[in-house]
C-alpha positions, 0 to 999 in steps of 0.5 A, spaced: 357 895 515 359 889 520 353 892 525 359 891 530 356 898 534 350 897 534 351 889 537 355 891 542 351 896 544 345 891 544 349 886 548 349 891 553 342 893 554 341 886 554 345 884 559 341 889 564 335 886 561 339 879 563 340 883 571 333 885 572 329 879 569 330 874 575 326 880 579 320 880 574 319 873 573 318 873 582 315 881 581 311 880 574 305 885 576 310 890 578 310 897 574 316 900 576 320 894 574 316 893 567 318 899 565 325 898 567 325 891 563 321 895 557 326 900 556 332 895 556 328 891 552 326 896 547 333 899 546 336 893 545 331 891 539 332 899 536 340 897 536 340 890 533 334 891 528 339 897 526 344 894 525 347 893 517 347 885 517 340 885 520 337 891 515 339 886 510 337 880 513 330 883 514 329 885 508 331 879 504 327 874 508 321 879 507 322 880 500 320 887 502 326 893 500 327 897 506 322 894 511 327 893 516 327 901 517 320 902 519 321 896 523 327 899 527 323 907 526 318 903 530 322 900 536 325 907 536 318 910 537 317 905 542 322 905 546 322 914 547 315 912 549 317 907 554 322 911 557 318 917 558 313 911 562 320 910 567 321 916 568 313 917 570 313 911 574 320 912 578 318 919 580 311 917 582 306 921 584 298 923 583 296 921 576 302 916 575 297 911 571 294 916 567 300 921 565 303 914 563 297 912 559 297 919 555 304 918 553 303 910 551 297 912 546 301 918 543 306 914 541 302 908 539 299 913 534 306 915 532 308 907 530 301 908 527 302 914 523 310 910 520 306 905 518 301 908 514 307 913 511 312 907 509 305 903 506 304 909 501 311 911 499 316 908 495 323 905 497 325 900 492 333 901 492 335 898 499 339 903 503 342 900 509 346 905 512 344 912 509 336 911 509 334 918 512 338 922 507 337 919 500 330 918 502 330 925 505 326 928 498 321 922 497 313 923 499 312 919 505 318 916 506 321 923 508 314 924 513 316 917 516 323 919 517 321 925 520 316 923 524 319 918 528 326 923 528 321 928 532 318 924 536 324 920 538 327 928 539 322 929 544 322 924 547 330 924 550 328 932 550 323 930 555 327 925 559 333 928 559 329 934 562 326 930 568 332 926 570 337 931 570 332 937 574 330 931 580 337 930 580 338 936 584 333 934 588 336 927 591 341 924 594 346 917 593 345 912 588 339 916 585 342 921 583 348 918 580 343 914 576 339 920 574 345 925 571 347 918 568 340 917 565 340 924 563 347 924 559 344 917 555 339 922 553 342 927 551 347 923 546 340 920 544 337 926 543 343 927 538 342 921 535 336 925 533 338 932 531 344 929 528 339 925 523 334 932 522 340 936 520 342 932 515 335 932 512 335 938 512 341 940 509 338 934 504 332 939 502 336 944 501 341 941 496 347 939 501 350 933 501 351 931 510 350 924 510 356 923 514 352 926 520 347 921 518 352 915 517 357 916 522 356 922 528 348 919 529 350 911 531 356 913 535 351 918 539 346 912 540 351 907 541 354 911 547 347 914 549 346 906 550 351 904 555 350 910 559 343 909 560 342 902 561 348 904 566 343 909 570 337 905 569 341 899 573 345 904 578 340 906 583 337 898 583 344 894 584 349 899 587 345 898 595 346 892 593 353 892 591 354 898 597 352 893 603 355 886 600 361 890 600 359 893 607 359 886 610 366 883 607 369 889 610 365 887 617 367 880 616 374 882 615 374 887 621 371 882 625 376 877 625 381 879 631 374 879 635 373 872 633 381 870 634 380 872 640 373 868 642 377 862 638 379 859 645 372 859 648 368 857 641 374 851 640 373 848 647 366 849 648 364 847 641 360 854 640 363 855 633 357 854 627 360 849 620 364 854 616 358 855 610 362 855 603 361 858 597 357 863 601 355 871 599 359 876 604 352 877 608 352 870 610 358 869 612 358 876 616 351 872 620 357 866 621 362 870 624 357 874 628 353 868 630 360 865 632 362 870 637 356 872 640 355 864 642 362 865 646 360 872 648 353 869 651 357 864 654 363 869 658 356 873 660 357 874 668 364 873 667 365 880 666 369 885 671 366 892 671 373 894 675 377 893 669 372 896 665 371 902 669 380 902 669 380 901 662 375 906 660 378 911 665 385 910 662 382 910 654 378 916 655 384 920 658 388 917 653 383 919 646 378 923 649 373 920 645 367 916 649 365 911 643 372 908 642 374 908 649 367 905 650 369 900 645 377 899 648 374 898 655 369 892 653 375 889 648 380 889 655 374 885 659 372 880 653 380 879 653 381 877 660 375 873 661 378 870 654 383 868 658 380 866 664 376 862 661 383 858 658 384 857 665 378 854 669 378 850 662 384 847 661 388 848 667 382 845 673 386 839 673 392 841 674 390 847 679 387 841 684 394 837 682 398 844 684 395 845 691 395 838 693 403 839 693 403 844 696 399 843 704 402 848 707 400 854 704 395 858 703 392 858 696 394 856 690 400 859 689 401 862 697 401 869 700 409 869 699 408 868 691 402 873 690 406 879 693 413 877 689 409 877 683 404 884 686 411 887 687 413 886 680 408 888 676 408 894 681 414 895 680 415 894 672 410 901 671 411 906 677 419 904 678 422 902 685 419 908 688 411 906 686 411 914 683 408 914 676 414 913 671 411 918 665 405 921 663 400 920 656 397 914 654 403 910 655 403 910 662 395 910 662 395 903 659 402 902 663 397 903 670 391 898 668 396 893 666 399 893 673 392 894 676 389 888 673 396 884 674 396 886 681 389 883 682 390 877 678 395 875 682 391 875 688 394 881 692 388 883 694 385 877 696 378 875 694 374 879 698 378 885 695 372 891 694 369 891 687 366 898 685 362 895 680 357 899 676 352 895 671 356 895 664 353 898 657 350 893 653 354 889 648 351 890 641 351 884 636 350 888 629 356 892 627 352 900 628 347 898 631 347 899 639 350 903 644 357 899 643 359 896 636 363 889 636 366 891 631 369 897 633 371 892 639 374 888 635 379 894 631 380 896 639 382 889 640 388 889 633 390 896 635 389 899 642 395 900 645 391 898 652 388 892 650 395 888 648 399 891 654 393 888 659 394 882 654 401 882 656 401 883 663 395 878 665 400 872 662 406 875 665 402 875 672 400 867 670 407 866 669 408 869 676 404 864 679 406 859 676 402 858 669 405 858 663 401 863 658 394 861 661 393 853 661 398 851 663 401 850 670 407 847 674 410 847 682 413 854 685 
């Protein structure tokens, strides 16, 4: 006798009411969303003018025995018309105004026809929770039962007919939010052939008012939450769907970010952090930082070591888009890297060759062999012939290349078979080459750590420590 089923179940549709009414404030004329708030709207007020305390409350401040129950039939009514009216405006169509229309006047004949009933009969016992059965035999009073009963049947009949057959005509979230819809409706739909039933054994002399008082507001109550959960579906899960797209590239995009960090601290490139920010903006912030940098090193690209690493990548995992990826997170590290240099190490490279006059550049011939020598040696053994096969040795030979070269064996004028490079997409997904697709390559391509690794051991061969700082050989 609390209500405690028909409350909760009210506070649920209320709070996708709740959801959806900041849209209808900024969309007012929009018909699809009045539908939806109706609908909402309406099932809440069935459930809480259903429920016991308020029957007795309604009652008592109307001085009217039972005027809650034509009250509640009303807004029952109400809302089978309002969600045939959904149902219209969601799918659309040719005549979408006027089906709805005829749906609206139909029932608002019904309420009408309730009215009239329950002026004309006699209720003067109030019954709060088993109004249907004990009044099952009373003239008026059992046509209003059984109008507002047949009319709320066929309303789910319908609805639940409608979402369940569209259903197997979409796709995604609209068809989750269908089959839920078409579930509620079902429950609902046993709302009202429950309550008939035991009317009808009422007529015939039996006693089923439990159908009526137990196995009907348990119907309802769950027919509530399911379709208040199918209405609400289809509207926020894209929502949550891309928020948690975007948390997942912010994530992703981390080691891309770390490795540009250098470049985006030295240069002043990185935006303010934004706080308490949704997934979305802090995507665009991570985005917008690395394409800074990234904008900042165009130019300092090396297609060789692209064209090196895409070779070596591709033979490694016979997939173009990840070699493409691992090729672009190789040349971005070593212009990272690069950049490290000329910026913090420019002083003391001028120092460097001022100490030593004699020789022939920064580190001398004598120390780019030794160092091209090492780094030859390290993959391909003293012999120079290849040391295995597979994508080990793959990621081993473009690490000694690059060494090779970085450590100025090649002189400057060495050939260069450069070819224009792919364009590099800002946006995860979109464009020919994905940054986050670069940033998985940087965290776990086996190729990209072992140029890293190489390219700071042939600086520590020339004599840098790491990429900034220098000392005399």
């Amino acid at each position: 006798m609390n209500g405690l089923t028909n409350y909760v179940s009210c506070g649920v549709l209320w709070l996708g009411l709740a959801v959806k009414a900041p849209d209808l404030v900024r969309h007012r004329h929009d018909p699809y969303l009045r539908a939806i708030c109706a609908v909402l709207c309406l099932a809440g007020l069935c459930f809480f003018l259903g429920a016991p305390p308020t029957i007795g409350a309604v009652n008592r401040l109307s001085g009217v025995p039972n005027l809650a129950a034509p009250l509640t039939y009303a807004a029952i009514t109400a809302y089978g018309a309002a969600s045939q009216v959904l149902i219209v405006r969601w799918r659309g169509g040719p005549g979408v105004r006027r089906v709805a229309r005829r749906w609206i006047v139909a029932y608002a004949g019904v309420i009408l026809g309730i009215a009239v009933a329950f002026t004309l009969g006699d209720a003067p016992e109030e019954r709060r929770t088993d109004l249907d059965t004990y009044y099952a035999r009373t003239p008026f009073i059992a046509e209003m039962i059984v109008l507002y009963l047949v009319a709320h049947l066929t309303a789910a009949t319908v609805t639940m007919v409608s979402a369940l057959s569209w259903a197997r005509q979409v796709t995604g979230w609209l068809r989750a939010g269908l089959l839920l819809l078409g579930v509620g409706t079902l429950c609902n739909a046993g709302f009202s052939a429950a309550k008939l039933v035991a009317v009808s054994a009422r007529w015939s002399g039996q006693d089923w008012s439990a159908l009526d008082t137990n196995v009907s507001p348990a119907a309802a109550g769950l027919g509530a939450l399911l379709t208040s959960v199918g209405i609400l579906v289809p509207l926020t899960g894209p929502r949550l769907a891309e928020r948690h797209q975007a948390r997942r590239a912010y994530a992703r995009l981390a080691p891309l970010e770390r490795e540009l960090d250098g470049v985006l601290t030295r240069r002043a490139l990185r935006l303010p952090r934004p706080r308490w920010s949704f997934p979305h903006a802090l995507l665009m912030w991570r985005q917008t930082s690395v394409q800074n940098a990234l904008g900042y090193l165009d130019g300092t690209w090396d297609p060789l070591l692209y064209a090196e690493t895409h070779e070596a990548a591709l033979r490694a995992t016979a997939d173009p888009a990840r070699a493409e990826a691992t090729a672009w997170a190789a040349v971005i590290a070593e212009a990272a890297l690069r950049d490290g240099e000329r910026g913090d190490g420019e002083r003391s490279h001028l120092r460097s060759a001022s100490a030593r006059s004699g020789s022939s550049g920064p580190v001398g011939a004598q120390g780019a062999g030794g160092a091209a020598a090492a780094a030859v040696t390290g993959v391909f053994g003293a012999t120079g012939s290849a040391a295995g096969t597979g994508a080990a040795d793959a990621a081993g030979a473009v690490g000694a290349v690059r060494a090779v070269r970085a450590a100025g064996a090649f002189g400057a004028d060495a050939p260069r078979e450069a070819g224009p490079l792919p364009r590099l997409s800002g946006v995860p997904g979109a464009g020919p080459v994905d940054l986050v697709a670069v940033a998985d390559a940087l965290r776990g391509s086996a190729l990209v750590a072992d140029l890293r690794w190489r390219l700071r051991g042939a600086d520590a061969a020339n004599g840098v420590n790491g990429v900034n700082e220098v000392r005399p050989v």
